[in-house]
C-alpha positions in Angstrom: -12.9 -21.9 7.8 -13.8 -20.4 4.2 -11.3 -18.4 2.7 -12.1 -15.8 0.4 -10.5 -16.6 -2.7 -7.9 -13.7 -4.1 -9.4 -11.6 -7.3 -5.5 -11.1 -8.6 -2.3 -13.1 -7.8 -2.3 -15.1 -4.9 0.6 -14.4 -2.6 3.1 -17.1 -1.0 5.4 -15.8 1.7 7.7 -17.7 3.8 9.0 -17.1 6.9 12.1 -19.0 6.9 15.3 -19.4 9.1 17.4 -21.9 11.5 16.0 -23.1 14.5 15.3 -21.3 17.2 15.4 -18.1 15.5 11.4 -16.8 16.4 9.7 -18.1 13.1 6.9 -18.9 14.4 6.2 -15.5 16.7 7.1 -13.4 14.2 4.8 -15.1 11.4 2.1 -14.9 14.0 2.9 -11.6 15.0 3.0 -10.5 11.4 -0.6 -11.8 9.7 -3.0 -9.5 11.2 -1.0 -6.8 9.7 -0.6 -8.7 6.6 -4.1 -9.2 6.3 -5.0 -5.6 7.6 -2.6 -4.1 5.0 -3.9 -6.4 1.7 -7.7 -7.1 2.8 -7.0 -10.3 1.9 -7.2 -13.6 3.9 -4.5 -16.4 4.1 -4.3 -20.0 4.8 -1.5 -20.1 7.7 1.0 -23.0 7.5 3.4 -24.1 10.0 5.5 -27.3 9.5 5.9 -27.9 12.9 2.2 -27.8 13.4 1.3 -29.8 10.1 4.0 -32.5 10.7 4.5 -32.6 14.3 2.9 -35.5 15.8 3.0 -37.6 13.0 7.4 -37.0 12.8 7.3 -38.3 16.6 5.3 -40.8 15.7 7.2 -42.3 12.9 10.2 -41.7 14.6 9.0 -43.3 18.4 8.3 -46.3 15.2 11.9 -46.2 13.6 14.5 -44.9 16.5 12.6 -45.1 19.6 13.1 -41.5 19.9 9.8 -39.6 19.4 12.1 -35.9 19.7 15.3 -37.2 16.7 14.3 -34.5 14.6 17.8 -33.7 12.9 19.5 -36.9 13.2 21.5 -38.2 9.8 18.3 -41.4 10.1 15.6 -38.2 10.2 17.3 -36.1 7.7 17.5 -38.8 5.2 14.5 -40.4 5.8 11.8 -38.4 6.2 12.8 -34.4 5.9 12.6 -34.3 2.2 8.9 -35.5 2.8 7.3 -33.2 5.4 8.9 -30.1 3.5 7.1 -31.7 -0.3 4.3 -32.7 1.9 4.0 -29.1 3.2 4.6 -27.6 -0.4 1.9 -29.6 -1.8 -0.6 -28.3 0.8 0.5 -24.7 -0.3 0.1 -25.6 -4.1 -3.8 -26.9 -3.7 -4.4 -23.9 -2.2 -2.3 -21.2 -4.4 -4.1 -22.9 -7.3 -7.5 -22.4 -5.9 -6.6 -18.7 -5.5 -5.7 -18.9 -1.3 -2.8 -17.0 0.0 -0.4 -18.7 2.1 2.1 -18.1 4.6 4.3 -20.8 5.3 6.3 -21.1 8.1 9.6 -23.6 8.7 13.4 -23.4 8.0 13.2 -24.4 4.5 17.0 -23.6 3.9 17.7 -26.6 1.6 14.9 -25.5 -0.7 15.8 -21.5 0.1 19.5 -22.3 -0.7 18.4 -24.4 -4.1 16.1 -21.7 -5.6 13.3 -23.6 -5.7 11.1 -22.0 -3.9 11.9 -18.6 -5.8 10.4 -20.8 -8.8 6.7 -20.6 -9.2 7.5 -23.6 -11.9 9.7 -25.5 -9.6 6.8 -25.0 -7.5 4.1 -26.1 -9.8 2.0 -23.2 -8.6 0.4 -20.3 -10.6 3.2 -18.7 -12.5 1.9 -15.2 -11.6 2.2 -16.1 -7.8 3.7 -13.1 -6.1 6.6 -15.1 -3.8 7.8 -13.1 -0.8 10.9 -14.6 1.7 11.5 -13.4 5.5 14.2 -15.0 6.5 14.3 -14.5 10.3 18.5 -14.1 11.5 19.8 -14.4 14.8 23.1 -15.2 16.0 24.5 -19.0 16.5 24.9 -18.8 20.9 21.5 -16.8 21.1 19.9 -19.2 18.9 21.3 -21.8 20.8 20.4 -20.3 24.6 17.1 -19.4 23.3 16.1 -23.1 22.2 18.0 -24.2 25.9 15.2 -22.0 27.5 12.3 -23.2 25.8 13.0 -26.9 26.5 11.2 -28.2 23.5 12.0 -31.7 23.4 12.3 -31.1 19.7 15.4 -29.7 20.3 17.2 -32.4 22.4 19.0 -33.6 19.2 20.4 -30.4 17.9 21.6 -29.1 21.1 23.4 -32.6 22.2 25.0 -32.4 19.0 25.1 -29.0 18.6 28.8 -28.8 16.4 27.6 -31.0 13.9 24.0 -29.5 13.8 25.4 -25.4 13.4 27.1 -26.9 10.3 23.8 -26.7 8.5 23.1 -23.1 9.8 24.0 -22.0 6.5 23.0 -18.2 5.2 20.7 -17.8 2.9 21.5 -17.0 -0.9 21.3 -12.9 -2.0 18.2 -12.7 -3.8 15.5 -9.8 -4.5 12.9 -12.1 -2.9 14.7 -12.7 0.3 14.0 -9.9 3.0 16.5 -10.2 6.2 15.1 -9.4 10.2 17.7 -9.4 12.7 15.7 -11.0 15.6 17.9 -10.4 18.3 15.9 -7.2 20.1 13.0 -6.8 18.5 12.3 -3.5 16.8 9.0 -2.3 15.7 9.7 -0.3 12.8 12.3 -2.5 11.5 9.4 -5.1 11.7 6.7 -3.1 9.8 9.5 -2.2 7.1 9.8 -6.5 6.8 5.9 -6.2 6.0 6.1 -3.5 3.8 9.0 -5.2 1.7 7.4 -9.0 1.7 4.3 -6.9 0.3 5.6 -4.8 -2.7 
């Protein structure tokens, strides 16, 4: 695909949040207007996607478990390096001038500032960062990922106390733009667009 390349300051938004919470849908759901309302194209990035296969792999490798994707092994082994992994993929593009949305829970680096930090980042420092962080309440998150059956999911929801530990809210910040995804509602979502835009 060949991306037009942004005449002002390229754009990173996230759509962030716990597991479970619609991420994905909503990011989906939400670049056609994105696009529609800027003119502007974007290089789409989903860590689940990106990093998918080759986590099962590598874990099938260590654990014998292709679906321990929260384990303490996982978490200390090889989280840190799909989320820098996925960050450097947004950086080569940011620097070429390519908007990106990225899509993934990306509390740790939500809850450390970095990724309000264009420095932090090492992208353009006149990158206009934009944060939906996608809400949704513990049991629903919880019955929701029961009904999709990902095997993805089989670790958090056998150990599901010590996993809802880490659902931790995000920090107050002006870049940060909250959607209560519980019952979807259209003009709550176009307001979400019109804030991650301005």
């Amino acid at each position: 695909m060949v991306c037009k390349l942004t005449p002002s300051a390229p754009r990173l938004i996230l759509f962030a949040g716990h597991a479970g919470t619609g991420k994905s849908t909503l990011a989906k759901k939400a670049l056609p207007l994105i696009v529609e309302r800027t003119s502007e194209d974007f290089f789409f990035l989903d860590k689940d996607t990106v990093y998918g296969a080759f986590s099962a792999h590598m874990m099938e490798l260590t654990t014998q478990n292709p679906n321990d994707r929260d384990s303490p092994f996982y978490l200390e082994n090889l989280r840190d390096w799909e989320y820098n992994g996925l960050i450097d993929i947004a950086r080569e593009n940011l620097l070429l001038g390519v908007n990106v949305i990225l899509v993934g829970p990306f509390s740790k680096e939500i809850q450390s500032g970095r990724m309000f930090d264009p420095v932090a980042l090492g992208i353009p420092p006149q990158t206009s960062i934009s944060v939906a962080w996608i809400d949704l309440e513990e049991s629903v998150a919880k019955s929701r990922m029961e009904q999709r059956g990902d095997p993805r999911d089989e670790w958090k929801l056998a150990h599901w106390d010590q996993y809802a530990k880490r659902r931790t809210e995000p920090p107050t910040h002006p870049l940060v733009h909250r959607f209560n995804n519980l019952s979807f509602n259209e003009s709550a979502f176009e307001k979400l667009i019109d804030d991650l835009l301005q």
